[in-house]
C-alpha positions as CSV (number, residue, x, y, z in Angstrom):
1,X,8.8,-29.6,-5.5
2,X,11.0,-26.8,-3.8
3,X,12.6,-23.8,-5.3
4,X,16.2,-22.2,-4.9
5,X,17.7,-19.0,-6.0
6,X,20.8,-18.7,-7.5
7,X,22.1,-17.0,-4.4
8,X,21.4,-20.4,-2.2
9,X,22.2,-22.1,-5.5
10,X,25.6,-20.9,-5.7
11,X,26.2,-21.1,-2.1
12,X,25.6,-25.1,-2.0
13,X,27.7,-25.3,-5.8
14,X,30.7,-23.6,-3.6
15,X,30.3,-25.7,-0.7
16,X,30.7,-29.1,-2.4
17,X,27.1,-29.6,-1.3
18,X,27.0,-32.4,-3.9
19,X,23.7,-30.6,-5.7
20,X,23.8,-31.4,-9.5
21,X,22.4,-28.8,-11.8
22,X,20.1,-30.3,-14.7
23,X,19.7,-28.0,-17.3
24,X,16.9,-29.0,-19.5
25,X,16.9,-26.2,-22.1
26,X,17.6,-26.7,-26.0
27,X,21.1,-27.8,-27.2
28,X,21.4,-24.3,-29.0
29,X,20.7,-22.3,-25.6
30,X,23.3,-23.9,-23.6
31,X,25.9,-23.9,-26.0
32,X,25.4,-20.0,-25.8
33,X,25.3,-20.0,-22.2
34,X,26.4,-22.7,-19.5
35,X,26.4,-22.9,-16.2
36,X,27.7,-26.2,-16.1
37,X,25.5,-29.6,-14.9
38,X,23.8,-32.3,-16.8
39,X,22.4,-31.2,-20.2
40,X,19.4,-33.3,-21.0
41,X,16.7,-31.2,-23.2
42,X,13.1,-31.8,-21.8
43,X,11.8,-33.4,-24.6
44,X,14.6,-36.5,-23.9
45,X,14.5,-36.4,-20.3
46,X,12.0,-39.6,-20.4
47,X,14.3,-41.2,-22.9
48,X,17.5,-40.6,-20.7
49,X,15.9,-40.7,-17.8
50,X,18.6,-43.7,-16.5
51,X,21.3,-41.2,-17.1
52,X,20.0,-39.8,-13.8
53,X,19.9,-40.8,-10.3
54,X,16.4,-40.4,-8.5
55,X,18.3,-40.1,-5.0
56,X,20.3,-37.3,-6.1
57,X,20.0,-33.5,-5.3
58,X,18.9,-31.9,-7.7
59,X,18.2,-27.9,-9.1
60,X,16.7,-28.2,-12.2
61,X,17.3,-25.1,-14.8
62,X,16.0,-23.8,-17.9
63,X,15.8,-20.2,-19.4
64,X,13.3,-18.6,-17.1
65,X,12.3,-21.3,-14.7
66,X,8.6,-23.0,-16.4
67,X,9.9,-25.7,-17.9
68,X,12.4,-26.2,-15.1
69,X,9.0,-26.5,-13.1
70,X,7.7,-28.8,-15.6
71,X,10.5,-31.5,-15.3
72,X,10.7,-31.3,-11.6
73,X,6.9,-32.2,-11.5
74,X,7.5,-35.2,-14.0
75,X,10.6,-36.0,-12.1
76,X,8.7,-36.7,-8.6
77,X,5.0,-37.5,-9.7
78,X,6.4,-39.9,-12.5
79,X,9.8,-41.0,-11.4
80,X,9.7,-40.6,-7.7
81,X,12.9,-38.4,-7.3
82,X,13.4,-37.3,-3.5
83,X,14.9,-33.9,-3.9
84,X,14.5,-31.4,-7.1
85,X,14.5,-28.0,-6.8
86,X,14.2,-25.5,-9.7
87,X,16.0,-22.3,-9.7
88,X,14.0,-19.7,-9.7
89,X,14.6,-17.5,-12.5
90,X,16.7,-20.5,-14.8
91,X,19.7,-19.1,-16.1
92,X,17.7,-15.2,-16.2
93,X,17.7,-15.2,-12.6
94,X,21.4,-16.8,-12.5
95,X,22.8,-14.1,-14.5
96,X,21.1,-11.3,-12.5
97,X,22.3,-12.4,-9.2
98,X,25.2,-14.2,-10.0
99,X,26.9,-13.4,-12.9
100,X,26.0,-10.5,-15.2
101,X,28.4,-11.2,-17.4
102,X,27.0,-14.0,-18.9
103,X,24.8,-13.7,-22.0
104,X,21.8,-15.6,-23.2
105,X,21.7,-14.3,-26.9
């Protein structure tokens, strides 16, 4: 598993890099705050998991970055994905660096 910061992160969104965010917080935290991506919560990723494409580039995302680290493990160990990052930080560190005016609560 690698990580990304929100500075590289944004970088590749910006350059068509064809990275897909998967944000696997709860329904209620990302209808607060979005940075856009696939929303799948990570208790349904291994429900929906055919909703996703294991050669894809992906940077996974959730508030502060554990269960974003938790999914990218299942994703490769389980699921043999070839590229997940997790952004370190989740949407904490995306707001600091990126966009401050973004709020979680």
């Amino acid at each position: 598993m690698n990580f990304i910061s929100a500075e590289e992160l944004n970088q590749k969104i910006t350059s068509n890099s064809g990275i897909k965010i998967l944000d696997v917080r709860d329904s209620y935290e990302y209808d607060i705050c979005e940075i856009g991506g696939i929303k799948i919560p990570m208790s349904e990723i291994t429900d929906r998991i055919s909703e996703l494409d294991p050669n894809d580039n992906f940077a996974v995302m959730c508030r502060s970055g554990k269960r974003a680290e938790a999914v990218a493990n299942l994703l490769e160990k389980e699921y043999q994905f070839t590229s997940v990052n997790v952004l370190i930080g989740g949407i904490l560190g995306w707001i600091e660096a990126i966009d401050n005016s973004l709020e979680i609560y």
